[in-house]
C-alpha positions in Angstrom: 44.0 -34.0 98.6 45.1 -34.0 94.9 43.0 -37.2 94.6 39.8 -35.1 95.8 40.5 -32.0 93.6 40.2 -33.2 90.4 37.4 -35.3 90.9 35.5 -32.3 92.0 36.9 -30.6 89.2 35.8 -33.0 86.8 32.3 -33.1 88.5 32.0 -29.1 87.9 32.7 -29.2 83.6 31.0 -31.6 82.6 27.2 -33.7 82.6 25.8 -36.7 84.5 24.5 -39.5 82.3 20.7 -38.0 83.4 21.6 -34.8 82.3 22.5 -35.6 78.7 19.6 -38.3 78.6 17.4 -35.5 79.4 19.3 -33.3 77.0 18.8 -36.1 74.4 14.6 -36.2 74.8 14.4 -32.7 74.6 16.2 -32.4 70.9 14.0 -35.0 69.6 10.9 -33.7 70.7 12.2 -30.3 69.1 13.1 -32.1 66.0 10.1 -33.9 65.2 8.6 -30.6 65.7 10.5 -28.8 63.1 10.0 -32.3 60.6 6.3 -30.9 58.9 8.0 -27.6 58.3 10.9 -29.2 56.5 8.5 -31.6 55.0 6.1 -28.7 53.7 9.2 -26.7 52.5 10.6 -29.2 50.2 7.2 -29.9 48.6 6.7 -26.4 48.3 10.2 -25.9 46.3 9.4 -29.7 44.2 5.6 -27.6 42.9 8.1 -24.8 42.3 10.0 -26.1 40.0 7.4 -27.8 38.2 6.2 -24.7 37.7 9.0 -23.5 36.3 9.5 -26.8 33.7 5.6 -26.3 32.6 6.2 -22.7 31.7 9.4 -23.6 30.4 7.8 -26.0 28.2 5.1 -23.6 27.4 6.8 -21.2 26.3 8.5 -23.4 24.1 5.6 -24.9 22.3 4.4 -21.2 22.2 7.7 -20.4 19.9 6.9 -23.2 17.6 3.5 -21.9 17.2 5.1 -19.0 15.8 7.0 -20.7 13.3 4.4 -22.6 12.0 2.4 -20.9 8.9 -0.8 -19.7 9.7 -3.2 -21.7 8.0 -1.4 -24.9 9.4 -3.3 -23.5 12.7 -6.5 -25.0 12.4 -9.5 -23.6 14.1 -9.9 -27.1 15.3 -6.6 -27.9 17.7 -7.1 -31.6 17.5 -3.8 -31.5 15.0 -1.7 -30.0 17.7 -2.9 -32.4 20.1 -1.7 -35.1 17.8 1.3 -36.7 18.1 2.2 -36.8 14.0 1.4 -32.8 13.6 4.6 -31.3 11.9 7.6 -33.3 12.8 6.4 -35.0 15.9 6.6 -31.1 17.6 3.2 -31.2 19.4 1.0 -33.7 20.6 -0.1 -34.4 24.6 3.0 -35.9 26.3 6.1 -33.9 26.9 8.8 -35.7 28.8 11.3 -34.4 30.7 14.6 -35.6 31.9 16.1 -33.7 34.8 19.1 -35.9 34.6 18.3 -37.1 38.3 14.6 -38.6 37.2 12.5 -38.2 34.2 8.6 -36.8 34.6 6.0 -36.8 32.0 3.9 -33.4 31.6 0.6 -32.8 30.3 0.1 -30.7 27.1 -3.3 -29.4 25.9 -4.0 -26.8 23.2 -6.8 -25.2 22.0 -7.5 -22.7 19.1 -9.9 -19.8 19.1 -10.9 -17.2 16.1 -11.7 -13.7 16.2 -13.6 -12.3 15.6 -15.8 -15.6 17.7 -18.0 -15.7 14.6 -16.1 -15.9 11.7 -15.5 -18.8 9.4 -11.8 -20.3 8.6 -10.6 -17.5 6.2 -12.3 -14.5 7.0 -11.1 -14.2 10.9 -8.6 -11.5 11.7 -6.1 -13.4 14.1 -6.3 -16.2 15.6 -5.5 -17.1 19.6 -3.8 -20.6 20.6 -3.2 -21.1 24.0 -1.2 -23.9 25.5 -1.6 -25.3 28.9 0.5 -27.6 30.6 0.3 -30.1 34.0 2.6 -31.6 36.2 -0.5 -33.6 37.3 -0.2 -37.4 37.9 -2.6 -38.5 35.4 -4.5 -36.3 32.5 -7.2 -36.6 34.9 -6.1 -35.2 37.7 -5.2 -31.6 35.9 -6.8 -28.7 37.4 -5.6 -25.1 37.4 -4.1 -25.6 40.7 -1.5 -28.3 38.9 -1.2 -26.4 35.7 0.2 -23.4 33.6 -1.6 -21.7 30.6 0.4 -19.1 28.0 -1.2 -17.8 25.3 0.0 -16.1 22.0 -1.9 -14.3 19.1 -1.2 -15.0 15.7 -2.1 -12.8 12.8 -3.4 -13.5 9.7 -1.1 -10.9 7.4 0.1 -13.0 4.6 -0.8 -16.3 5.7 -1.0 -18.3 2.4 2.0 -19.3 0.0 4.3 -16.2 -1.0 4.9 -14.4 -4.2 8.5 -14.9 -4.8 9.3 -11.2 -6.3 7.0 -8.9 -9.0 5.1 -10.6 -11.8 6.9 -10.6 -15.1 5.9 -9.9 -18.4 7.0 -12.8 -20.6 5.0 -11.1 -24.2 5.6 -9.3 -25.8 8.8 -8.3 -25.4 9.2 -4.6 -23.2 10.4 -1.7 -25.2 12.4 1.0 -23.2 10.6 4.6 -24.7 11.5 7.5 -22.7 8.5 10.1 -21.6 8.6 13.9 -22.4 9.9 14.6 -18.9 12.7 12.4 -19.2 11.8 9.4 -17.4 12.6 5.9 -18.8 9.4 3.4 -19.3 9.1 -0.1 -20.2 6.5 -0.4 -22.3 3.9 -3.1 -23.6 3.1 -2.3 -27.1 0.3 -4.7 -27.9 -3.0 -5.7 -26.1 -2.0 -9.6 -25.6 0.0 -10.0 -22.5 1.6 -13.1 -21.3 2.7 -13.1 -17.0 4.6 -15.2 -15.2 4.3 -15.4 -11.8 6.8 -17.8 -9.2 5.1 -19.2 -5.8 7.3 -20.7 -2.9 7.9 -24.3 -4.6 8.3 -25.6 -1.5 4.1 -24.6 -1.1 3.0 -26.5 -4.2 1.2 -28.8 -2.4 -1.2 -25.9 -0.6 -1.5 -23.7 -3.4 -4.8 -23.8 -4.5 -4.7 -20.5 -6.8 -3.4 -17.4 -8.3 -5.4 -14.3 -8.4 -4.2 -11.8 -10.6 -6.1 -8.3 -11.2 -5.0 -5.4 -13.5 -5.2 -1.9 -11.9 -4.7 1.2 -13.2 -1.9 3.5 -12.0 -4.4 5.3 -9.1 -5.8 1.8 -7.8 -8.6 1.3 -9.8 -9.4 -2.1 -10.6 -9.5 -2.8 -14.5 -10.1 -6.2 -14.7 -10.2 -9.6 -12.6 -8.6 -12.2 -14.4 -10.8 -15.7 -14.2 -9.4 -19.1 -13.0 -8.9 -20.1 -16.5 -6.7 -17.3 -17.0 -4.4 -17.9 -14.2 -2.5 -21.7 -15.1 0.0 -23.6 -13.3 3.0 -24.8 -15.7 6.0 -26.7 -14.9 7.1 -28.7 -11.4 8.3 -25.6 -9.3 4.6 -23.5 -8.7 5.1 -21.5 -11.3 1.8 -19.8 -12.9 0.9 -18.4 -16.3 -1.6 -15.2 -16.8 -3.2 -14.1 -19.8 -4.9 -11.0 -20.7 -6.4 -9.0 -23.6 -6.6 -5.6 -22.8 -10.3 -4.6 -23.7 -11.1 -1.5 -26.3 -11.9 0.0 -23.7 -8.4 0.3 -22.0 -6.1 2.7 -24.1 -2.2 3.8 -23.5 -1.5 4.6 -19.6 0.5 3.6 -16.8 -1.4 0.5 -15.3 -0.3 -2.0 -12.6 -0.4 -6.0 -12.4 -1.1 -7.4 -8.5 -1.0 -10.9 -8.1 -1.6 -12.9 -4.2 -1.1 -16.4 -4.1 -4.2 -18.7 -2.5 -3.7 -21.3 -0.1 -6.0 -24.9 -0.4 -7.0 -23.6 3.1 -8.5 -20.1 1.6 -5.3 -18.1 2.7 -3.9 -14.9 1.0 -0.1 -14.9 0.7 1.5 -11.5 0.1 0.5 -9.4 -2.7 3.4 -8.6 -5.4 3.0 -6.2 -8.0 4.4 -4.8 -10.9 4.1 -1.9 -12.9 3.8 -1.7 -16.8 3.0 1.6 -19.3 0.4 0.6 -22.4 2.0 1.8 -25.6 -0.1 1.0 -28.8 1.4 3.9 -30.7 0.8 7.5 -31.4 -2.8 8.7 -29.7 -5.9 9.3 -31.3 -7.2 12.4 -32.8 -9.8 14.8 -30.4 -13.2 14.4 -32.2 -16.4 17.1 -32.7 -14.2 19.8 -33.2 -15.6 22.9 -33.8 -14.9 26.4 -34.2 -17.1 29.5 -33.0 -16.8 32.7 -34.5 -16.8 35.5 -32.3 -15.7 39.6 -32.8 -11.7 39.1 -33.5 -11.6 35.6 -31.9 -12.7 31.8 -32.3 -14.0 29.3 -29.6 -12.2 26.1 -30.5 -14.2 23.1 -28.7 -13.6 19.0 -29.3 -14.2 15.9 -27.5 -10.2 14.6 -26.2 -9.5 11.4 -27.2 -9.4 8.7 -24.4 -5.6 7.9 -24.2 -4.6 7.8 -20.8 -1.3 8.8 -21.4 -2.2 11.8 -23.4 0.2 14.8 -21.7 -0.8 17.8 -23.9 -2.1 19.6 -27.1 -0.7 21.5 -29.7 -2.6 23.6 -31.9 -1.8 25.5 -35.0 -3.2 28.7 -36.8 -3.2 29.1 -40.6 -4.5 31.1 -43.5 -4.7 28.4 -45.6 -5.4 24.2 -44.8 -1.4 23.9 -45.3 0.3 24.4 -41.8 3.3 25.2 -40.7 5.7 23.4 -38.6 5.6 25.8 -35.3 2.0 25.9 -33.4 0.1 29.1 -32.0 0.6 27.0 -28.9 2.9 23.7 -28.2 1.6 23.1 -24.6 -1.8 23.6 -24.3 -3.5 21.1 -21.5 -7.4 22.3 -21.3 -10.0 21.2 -23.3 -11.0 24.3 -25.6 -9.6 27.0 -26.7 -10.0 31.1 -27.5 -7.8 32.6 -29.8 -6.6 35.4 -29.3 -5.9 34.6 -25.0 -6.4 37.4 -23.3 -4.4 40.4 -23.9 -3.4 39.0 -27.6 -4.1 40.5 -30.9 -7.4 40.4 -32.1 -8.4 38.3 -35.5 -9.3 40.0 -38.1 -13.5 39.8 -38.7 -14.3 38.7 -42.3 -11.0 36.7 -43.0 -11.0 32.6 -42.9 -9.0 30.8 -40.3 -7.7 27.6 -40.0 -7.0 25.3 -37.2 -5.4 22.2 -36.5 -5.2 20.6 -32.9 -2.7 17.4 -32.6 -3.1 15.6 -29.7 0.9 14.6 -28.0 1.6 11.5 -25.6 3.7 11.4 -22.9 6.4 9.6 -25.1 6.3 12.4 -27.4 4.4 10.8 -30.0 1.6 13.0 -32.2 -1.3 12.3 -33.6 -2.3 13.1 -37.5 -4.4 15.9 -36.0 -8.1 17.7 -37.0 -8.8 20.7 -38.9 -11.4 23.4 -38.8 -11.7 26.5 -40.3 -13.8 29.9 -38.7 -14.5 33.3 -40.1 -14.3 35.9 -37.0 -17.2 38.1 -38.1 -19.0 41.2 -35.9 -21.8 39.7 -34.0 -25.2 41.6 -34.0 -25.4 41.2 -30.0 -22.7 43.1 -28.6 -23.5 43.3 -25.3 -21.8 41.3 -22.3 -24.1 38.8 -20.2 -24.5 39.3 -16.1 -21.2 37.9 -14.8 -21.3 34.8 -12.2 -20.3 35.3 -9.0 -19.6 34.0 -5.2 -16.7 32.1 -6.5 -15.7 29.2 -4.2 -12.6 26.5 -4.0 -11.6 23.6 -1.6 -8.7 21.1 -2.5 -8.5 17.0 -1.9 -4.9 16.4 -2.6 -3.9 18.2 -6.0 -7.2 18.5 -6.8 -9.0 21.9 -6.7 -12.7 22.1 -7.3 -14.1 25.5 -7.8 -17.7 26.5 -7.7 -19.8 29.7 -8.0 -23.1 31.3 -8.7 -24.7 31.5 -12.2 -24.9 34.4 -14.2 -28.6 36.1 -14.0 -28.3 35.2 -17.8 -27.4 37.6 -21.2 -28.7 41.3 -20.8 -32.1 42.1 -21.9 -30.6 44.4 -24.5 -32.5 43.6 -28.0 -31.5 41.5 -29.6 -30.4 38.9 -27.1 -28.3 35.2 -27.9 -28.4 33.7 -24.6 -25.9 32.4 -22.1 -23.4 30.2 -23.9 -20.4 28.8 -21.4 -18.5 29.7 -18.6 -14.6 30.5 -18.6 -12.1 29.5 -15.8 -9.2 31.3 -15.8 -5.6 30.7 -14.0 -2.4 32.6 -12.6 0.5 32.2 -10.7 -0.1 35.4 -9.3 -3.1 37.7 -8.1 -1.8 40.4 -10.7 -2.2 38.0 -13.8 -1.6 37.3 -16.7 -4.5 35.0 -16.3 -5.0 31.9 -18.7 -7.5 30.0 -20.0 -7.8 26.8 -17.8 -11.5 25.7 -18.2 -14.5 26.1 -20.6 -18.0 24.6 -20.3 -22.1 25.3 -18.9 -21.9 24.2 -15.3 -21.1 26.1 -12.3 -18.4 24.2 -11.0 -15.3 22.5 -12.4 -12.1 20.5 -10.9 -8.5 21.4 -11.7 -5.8 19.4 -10.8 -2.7 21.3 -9.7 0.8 19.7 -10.6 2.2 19.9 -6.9 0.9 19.5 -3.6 0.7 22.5 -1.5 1.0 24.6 -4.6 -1.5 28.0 -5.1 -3.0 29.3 -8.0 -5.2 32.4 -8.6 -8.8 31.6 -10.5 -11.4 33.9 -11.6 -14.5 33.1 -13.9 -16.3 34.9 -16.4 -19.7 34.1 -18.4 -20.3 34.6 -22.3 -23.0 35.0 -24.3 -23.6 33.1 -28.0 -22.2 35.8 -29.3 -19.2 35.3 -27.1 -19.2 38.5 -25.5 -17.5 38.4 -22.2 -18.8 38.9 -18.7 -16.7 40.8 -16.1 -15.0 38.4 -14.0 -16.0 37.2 -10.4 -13.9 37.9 -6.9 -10.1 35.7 -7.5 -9.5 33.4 -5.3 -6.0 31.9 -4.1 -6.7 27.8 -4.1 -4.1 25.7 -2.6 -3.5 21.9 -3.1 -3.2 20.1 0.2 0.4 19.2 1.6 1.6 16.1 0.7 0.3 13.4 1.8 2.5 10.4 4.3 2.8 6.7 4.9 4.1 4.6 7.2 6.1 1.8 5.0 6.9 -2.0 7.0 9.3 -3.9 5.7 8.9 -7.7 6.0 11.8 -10.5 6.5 9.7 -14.1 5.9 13.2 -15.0 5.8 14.9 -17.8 7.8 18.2 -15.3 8.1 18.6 -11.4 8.6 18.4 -9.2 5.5 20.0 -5.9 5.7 17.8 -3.1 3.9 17.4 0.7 2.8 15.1 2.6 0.8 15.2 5.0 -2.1 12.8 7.8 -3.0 12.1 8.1 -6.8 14.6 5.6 -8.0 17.3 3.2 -7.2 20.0 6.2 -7.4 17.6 8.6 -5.9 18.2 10.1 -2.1 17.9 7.3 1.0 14.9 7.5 3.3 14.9 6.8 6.7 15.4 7.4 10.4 18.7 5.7 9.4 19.6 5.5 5.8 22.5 3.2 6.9 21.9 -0.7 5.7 19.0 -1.6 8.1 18.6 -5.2 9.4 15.4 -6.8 9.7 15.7 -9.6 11.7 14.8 -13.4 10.0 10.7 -13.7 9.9 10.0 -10.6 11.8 8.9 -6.9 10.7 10.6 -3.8 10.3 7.8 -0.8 11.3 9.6 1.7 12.7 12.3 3.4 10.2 10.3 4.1 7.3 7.6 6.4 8.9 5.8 9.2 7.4 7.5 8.9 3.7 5.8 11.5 1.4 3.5 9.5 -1.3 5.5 8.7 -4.2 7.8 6.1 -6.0 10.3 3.7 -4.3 12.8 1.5 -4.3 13.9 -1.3 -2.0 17.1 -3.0 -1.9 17.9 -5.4 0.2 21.2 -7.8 0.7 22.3 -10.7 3.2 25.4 -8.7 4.5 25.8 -5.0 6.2 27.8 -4.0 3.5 24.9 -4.6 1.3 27.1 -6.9 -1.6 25.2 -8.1 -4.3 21.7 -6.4 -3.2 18.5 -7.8 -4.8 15.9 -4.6 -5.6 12.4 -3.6 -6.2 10.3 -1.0 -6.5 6.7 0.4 -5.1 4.1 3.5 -5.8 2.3 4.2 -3.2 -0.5 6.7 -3.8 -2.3 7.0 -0.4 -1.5 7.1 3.1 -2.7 3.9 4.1 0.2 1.6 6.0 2.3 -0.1 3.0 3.7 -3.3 3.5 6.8 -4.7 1.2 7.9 -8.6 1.4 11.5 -9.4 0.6 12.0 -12.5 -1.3 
C-alpha cells in the first residue's frame, strides 16, 4: 500500500519525458523568435555609439579649429584634410581605440566664406564644418553613416598682434603740464622716430606694418608708405618714420599701428597718443581795428595751432603795455571794446591794442599791435535787426541760424550792413557776452560740457557799427553724453584678471563690477564695460586676482561705436 502511494505521488509532481520534450520544442521555437529582435537591438546600440565617437571626435576637431589663427584657415580646406597641417592635428583618418578593438573613422572638412563672394581677406567670417563616418570605406559615407558640426570663425584680429602701444624712440618726450593741470608728454620737433614690437613668434607671416597718424578726433593726417615702416633686428620689431608736414602745427594727435599678415590679415590695432610741442604759438594775422562811437571792432585771422586755448588782449594809450590785459581769457575770434554794459571809449583819443595768442601749455606768443581812434560816425542810425533765431546741437556742438537783417535803414546817409554779433549767457537775464562776429547767418559754437545750456541772442551792425536790437534768445543745449560699449580681449594662453579706470590710472573704477575681472585665456570680455560715457581710459590688467604687478594702458574713445582693447 505504501509501495503504491508514493509512486502515485511521484506521478502527480512531476513531468513525463514527452512532457518536457514538448516543453523543450516550444522554448526554442520561442527563442529563435526573439533572436532578430536581439539581433536588431545590439546593432542598433553598436550605430549608437558610433554616433556618439564621430561627434565626439567632431567636436574635438571643431575645438582645434578654434585654436588655430584665422588666416591658417584657408578658403581652400585641402590643408586640413592633410595629414602634415599643424602638428599632424587634422588630416582624413582618425583612429580610435576602444580598448576592446580599434576602428578607423572618416574625417572630411570643408571651408566656406561669407559673404559667398568675397575674396581671401575681405570676407567677414568664415564657416568650417567637419563631418565624420563610421563608414567601412571613404566610399561608402553617406549621411546615413555620418555626423556634420559646424563652427564659425570670425575675422576680428586675425593677423599677427601688436604687442602693447607704439613707442616713440625721438626725440626724447618732454613732460609740460597744460593750463588745466593735466600732465602731457610731448614731441617737440617734427622728426619722429616709432618703434613698434610684433608677436616674434609671427615673424615668419608678417608681411607689414601699417602705421597712420590721426589727429585727436580721428582724422586721418597721414598714411605712412612701406618705406617708412622697416623691420630691424631678429624679434619682429619695426621702425617708423615721419616728418610732420607744415601743415600740421602743435595738437594732441594719435599714432595707430595694425600688423599685416603674408595672408592679407589685420592683427589688432594698438595706438598711442602724443601732444605736438614746437614752442610758443604763432601770432593771429590781419589784425585790424574799426572805429566805431566810444568803441573798436578788433578783427584778425587766428593762427593755426591746434593747441591754441585762448587770447589775451591788452588796451594802452601808448605802444608800451602793461603787464595785466583788458581781458586774460578771451576765446572768440574778434573783439568790441567796451563789452556790453562797459564804459565807453573816448571819440577823438588813439588806442592801442595788442592780442597774444596763449597755448594750452601756457606758453605766449610775441603778440600784434594796432592802434584805433573811436571817432562819432556820420550814420548814426541802427540797421533792421535779424531775426527767427534757430539752434540744434550734435554733441557739444551748437549751430545757430537766423534770418538776415532787411539791411541798414534808409536814413541818409546810409553805410551798409557790416557783420552780425552772437552773443552768450548762462542765464536768460544776462549779462550776455560776445561769443561770435562775422556776415553769415549762421555760426557753430561749441559748448564745454555735454548736456550744458546757454542763452544766445544776435544782433546786426552797420559800417558804422551801430547796433541792431537783438533777435528772440534762445536756450541751446548740448546733447547728453554720449556711451560705448568697451570688450576687453584675452589672446592670452592663461586668464588675465582686469578693471578699468575713467580719466586716469588713479581715477574712479568703471564697471558692473569694479572688482579685478577675469577674462578667460583667448576669449572676450563684452559684458562689464557697457555704456561708459566717451572719454579717457585706463586698463590694467594682471595674471592674479589680487591684481600684483599689473601691466596698464590707456584709450580715448570719442564716439559710441563698440571699442575693442587687446591685452598683451
Amino acid at each position: 500500500m505504501n509501495r503504491h502511494f508514493w509512486r502515485a505521488c511521484d506521478r502527480a509532481a512531476g513531468f513525463s519525458f514527452v512532457e518536457l520534450l514538448v516543453t523543450i520544442i516550444i522554448a526554442g521555437i520561442a527563442f529563435a523568435a526573439l533572436v532578430p529582435v536581439f539581433v536588431g537591438a545590439a546593432e542598433q546600440s553598436g550605430l549608437d555609439n558610433s554616433r556618439n565617437v564621430a561627434s565626439n571626435i567632431a567636436q574635438q576637431q571643431i575645438e582645434k579649429l578654434r585654436v588655430l589663427e584665422y588666416d591658417q584657415v584657408l578658403a581652400d580646406a585641402a590643408h586640413l584634410n592633410s595629414e602634415t597641417f599643424s602638428s599632424a592635428q587634422f588630416g582624413n583618418e582618425y583612429v580610435y581605440d576602444s580598448g576592446v578593438s580599434v576602428k578607423t573613422y572618416w574625417v572630411d572638412y570643408g571651408v566656406s566664406l561669407f559673404p559667398s563672394t568675397a575674396t581671401a581677406g575681405s570676407e567677414d567670417y568664415k564657416q568650417v564644418q567637419v563631418r565624420v563616418s563610421w563608414a567601412p570605406t571613404e566610399a561608402d559615407i553617406t549621411s546615413r553613416n555620418s555626423v556634420t558640426l559646424r563652427t564659425i570663425i570670425y575675422k576680428q584680429y586675425a593677423g599677427p598682434a601688436i604687442l602693447g602701444p607704439p613707442r616713440i624712440t625721438s626725440p626724447v618726450l618732454v613732460d609740460m603740464t597744460a593750463t588745466d593741470g593735466t600732465e602731457y608728454s610731448c614731441v617737440t620737433s617734427r622728426d619722429m622716430v616709432m618703434e613698434i614690437d610684433v608677436d616674434p613668434n609671427k615673424l615668419a607671416t608678417t608681411a607689414r606694418v601699417v602705421v597712420g597718424i590721426y589727429s585727436a578726433t580721428g582724422e586721418l593726417i597721414e598714411e605712412l608708405a612701406p618705406e617708412q615702416v622697416v623691420q630691424f633686428g631678429s624679434l619682429n620689431q619695426w621702425r617708423a618714420m615721419w616728418t610732420a608736414p607744415s601743415t600740421v602745427n602743435d595738437g594732441a594727435y594719435v599714432i595707430k599701428a595694425v600688423a599685416l599678415s603674408t595672408s592679407r590679415y589685420a592683427g589688432n590695432t594698438a595706438s598711442r597718443d602724443f601732444q605736438l610741442e614746437l614752442g610758443s604759438p604763432g601770432d593771429v594775422s590781419s589784425l585790424t581795428a574799426t572805429p566805431g562811437d566810444g568803441l573798436a571792432q578788433l578783427d584778425w585771422v587766428p593762427p593755426t595751432a591746434a593747441d591754441l586755448d585762448h587770447y589775451e588782449i591788452y588796451r594802452s594809450p601808448s605802444s608800451t603795455f602793461g603787464t595785466d590785459p583788458l581781458v586774460g581769457d578771451w576765446t572768440a575770434v574778434g573783439y568790441t571794446d567796451p563789452q556790453s554794459g562797459g564804459d565807453a571809449l573816448t571819440n577823438g583819443v588813439a588806442y592801442y591794442y595788442k592780442v597774444v595768442v596763449v597755448d594750452m601749455f601756457g606758453q605766449a606768443s610775441t603778440g600784434a599791435v594796432v592802434s584805433v581812434t573811436p571817432e562819432i560816425p556820420v550814420d548814426r542810425t541802427a540797421p533792421y535787426p535779424p531775426s527767427n533765431l534757430l539752434w540744434s546741437a550734435a554733441g557739444k556742438t551748437i549751430t545757430l541760424s537766423w534770418t538776415a537783417s532787411p539791411g541798414d535803414v534808409d536814413v541818409a546817409p546810409v553805410t551798409g550792413l557790416g557783420d552780425y554779433f552772437l552773443y552768450g549767457s548762462e542765464s536768460a537775464a544776462g549779462p550776455f557776452v560776445e561769443v561770435w562776429h562775422g556776415i553769415t547767418i549762421n555760426t557753430v559754437v561749441t559748448l564745454e560740457d555735454y548736456d550744458e545750456t546757454r542763452y544766445f541772442r544776435v544782433t546786426a551792425k552797420d559800417l558804422a557799427l551801430n547796433e541792431s536790437a537783438p533777435t528772440n534768445t534762445v536756450a541751446a543745449t548740448s546733447q547728453s553724453v554720449p556711451r560705448f560699449n568697451l570688450s576687453v580681449n584675452n589672446p592670452l594662453s592663461s586668464d588675465r584678471y582686469v578693471r578699468v579706470h575713467s580719466g586716469s590710472l588713479t581715477g574712479p573704477l568703471v564697471g558692473t563690477s569694479t572688482s579685478w575681472l577675469r577674462v578667460k585665456k583667448r576669449s572676450t570680455n563684452s559684458s562689464n564695460w557697457r555704456q561708459l560715457p566717451v572719454g579717457k581710459y585706463y586698463v590694467e590688467w594682471s595674471t592674479s586676482s589680487s591684481g600684483s604687478s599689473p601691466k596698464n594702458d590707456n584709450f580715448t574713445q570719442l564716439s559710441s561705436a563698440l571699442y575693442t582693447f587687446v591685452l598683451y
